[in-house]
C-alpha positions as CSV (number, residue, x, y, z in Angstrom):
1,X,0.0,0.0,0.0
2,X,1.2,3.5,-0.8
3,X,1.5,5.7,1.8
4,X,-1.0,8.8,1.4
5,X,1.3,11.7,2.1
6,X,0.9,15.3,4.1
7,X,1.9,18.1,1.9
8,X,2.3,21.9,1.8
9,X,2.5,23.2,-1.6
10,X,4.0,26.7,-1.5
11,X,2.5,29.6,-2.9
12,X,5.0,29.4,-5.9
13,X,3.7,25.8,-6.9
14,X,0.2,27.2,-7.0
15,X,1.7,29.8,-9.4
16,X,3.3,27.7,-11.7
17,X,0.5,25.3,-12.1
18,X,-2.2,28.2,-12.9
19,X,0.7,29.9,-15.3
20,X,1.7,26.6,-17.1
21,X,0.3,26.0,-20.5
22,X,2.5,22.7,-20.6
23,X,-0.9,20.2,-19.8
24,X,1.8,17.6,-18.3
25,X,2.9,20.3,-16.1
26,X,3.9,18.8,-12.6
27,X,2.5,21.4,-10.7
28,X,-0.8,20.6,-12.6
29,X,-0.2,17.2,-12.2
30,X,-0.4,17.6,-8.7
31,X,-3.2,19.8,-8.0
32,X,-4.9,17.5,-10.0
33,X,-4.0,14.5,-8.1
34,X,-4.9,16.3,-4.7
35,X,-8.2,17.3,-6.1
36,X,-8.5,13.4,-6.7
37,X,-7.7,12.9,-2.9
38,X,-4.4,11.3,-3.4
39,X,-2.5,13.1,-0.9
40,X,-3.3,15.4,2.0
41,X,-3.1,19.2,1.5
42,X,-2.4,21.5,4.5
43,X,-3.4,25.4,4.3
44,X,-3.6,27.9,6.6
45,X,-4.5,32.1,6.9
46,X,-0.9,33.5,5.2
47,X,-0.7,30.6,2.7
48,X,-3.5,31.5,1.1
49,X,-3.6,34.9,1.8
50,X,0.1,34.7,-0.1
51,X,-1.6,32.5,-2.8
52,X,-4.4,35.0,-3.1
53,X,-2.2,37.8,-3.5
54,X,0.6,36.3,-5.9
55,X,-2.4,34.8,-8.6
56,X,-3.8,38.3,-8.6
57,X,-0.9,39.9,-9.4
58,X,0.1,37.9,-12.1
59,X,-3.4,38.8,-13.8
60,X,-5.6,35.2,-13.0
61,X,-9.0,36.5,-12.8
62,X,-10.2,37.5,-9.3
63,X,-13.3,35.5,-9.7
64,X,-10.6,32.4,-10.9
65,X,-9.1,32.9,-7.7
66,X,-11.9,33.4,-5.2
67,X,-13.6,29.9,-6.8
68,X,-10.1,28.3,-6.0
69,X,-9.8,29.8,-2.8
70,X,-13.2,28.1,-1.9
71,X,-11.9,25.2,-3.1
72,X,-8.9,25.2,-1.3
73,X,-10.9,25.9,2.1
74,X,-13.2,23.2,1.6
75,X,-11.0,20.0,1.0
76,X,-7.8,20.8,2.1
77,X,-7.2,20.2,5.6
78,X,-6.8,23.6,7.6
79,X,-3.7,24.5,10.1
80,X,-4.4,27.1,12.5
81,X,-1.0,28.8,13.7
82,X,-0.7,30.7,16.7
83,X,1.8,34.0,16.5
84,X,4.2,32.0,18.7
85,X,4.0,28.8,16.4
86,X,5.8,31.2,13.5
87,X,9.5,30.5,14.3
88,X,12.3,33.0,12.1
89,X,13.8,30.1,10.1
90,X,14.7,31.8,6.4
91,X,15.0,35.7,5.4
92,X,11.3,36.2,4.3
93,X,8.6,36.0,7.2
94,X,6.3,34.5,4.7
95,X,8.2,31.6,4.5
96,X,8.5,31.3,8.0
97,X,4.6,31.0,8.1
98,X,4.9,28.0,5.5
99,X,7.0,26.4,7.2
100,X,5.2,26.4,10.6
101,X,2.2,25.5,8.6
102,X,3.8,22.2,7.4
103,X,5.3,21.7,11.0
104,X,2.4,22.4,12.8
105,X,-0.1,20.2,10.6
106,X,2.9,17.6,10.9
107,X,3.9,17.6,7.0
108,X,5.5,14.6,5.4
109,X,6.6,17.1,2.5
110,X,7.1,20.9,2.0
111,X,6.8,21.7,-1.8
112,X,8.5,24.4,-3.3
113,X,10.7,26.3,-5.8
114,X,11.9,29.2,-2.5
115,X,15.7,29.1,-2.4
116,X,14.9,30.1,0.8
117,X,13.1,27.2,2.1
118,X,15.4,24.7,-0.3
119,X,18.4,26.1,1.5
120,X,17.6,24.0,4.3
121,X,18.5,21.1,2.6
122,X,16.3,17.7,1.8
123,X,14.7,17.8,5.1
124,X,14.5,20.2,8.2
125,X,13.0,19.3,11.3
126,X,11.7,16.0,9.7
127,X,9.9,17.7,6.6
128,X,11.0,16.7,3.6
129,X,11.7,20.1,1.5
130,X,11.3,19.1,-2.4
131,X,10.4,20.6,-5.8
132,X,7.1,19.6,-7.6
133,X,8.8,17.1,-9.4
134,X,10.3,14.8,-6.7
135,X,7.1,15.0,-4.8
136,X,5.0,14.0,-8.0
137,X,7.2,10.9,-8.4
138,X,6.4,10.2,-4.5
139,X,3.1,10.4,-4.8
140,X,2.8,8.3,-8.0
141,X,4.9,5.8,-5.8
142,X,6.9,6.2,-9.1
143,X,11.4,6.0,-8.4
144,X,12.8,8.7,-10.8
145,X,14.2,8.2,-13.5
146,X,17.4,6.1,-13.3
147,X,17.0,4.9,-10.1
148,X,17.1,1.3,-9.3
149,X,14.6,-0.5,-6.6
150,X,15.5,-3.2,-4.5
């Protein structure tokens, strides 16, 4: 049996999959596959008050947006964070709130394309920190390319 994972997708995956026009997009892919119930998707306020505010700015229509953000809110499982659960980790604050978000709601995976957050290496405080790509093949239960299973 595969194990069904506990994500946070940053706000930059959420990005890229509404900006791709590539239809095998990973991002895509995986919004797709959460909407399908494969894995579970942690939110909380600054995600996607972040997400709100980045998909706006890059021109996706607000009415787009506020039918995703419902969407969001209804199936993905919600992480309430305290002031005091938001620990400085990286440079930005709003990563910091990511973070704590995939901490507090006790992530198997953080996804993201930050250098910030990916400066902390493969895994930090036992969250595995991966791009769209590697966390596509985990959930497929896919080994990457040219990787050999015992």
């Amino acid at each position: 049996m595969i194990k069904r994972f506990r994500a946070v997708l940053d706000t930059n995956v959420f990005v890229s999959a509404f900006l791709s026009r590539n239809p095998s997009s990973p991002t895509k892919e995986l919004i797709q596959r959460w909407q399908a119930d494969e894995f579970t998707l942690l939110v909380c306020d600054a995600l996607l008050d972040e997400i709100s505010e980045k998909l706006l700015e890059r021109g996706i229509d607000e009415d787009q947006v506020i039918e995703f953000l419902a969407l969001l809110t209804r199936l993905a499982e919600w992480v309430d964070l305290l002031p005091g659960m938001i620990q400085p980790i990286v440079v930005d604050p709003d990563d910091d709130a990511i973070f704590a978000c995939a901490l507090e709601g006790k992530a198997d995976f953080l996804v993201t394309y930050d250098p910030h957050l990916l400066s902390l290496g493969d895994e930090y405080q036992g969250v595995k920190i991966n791009k769209a790509l590697p966390f596509l093949w985990a959930v497929r239960g896919d080994p990457p390319r040219g990787t050999v299973m015992l």
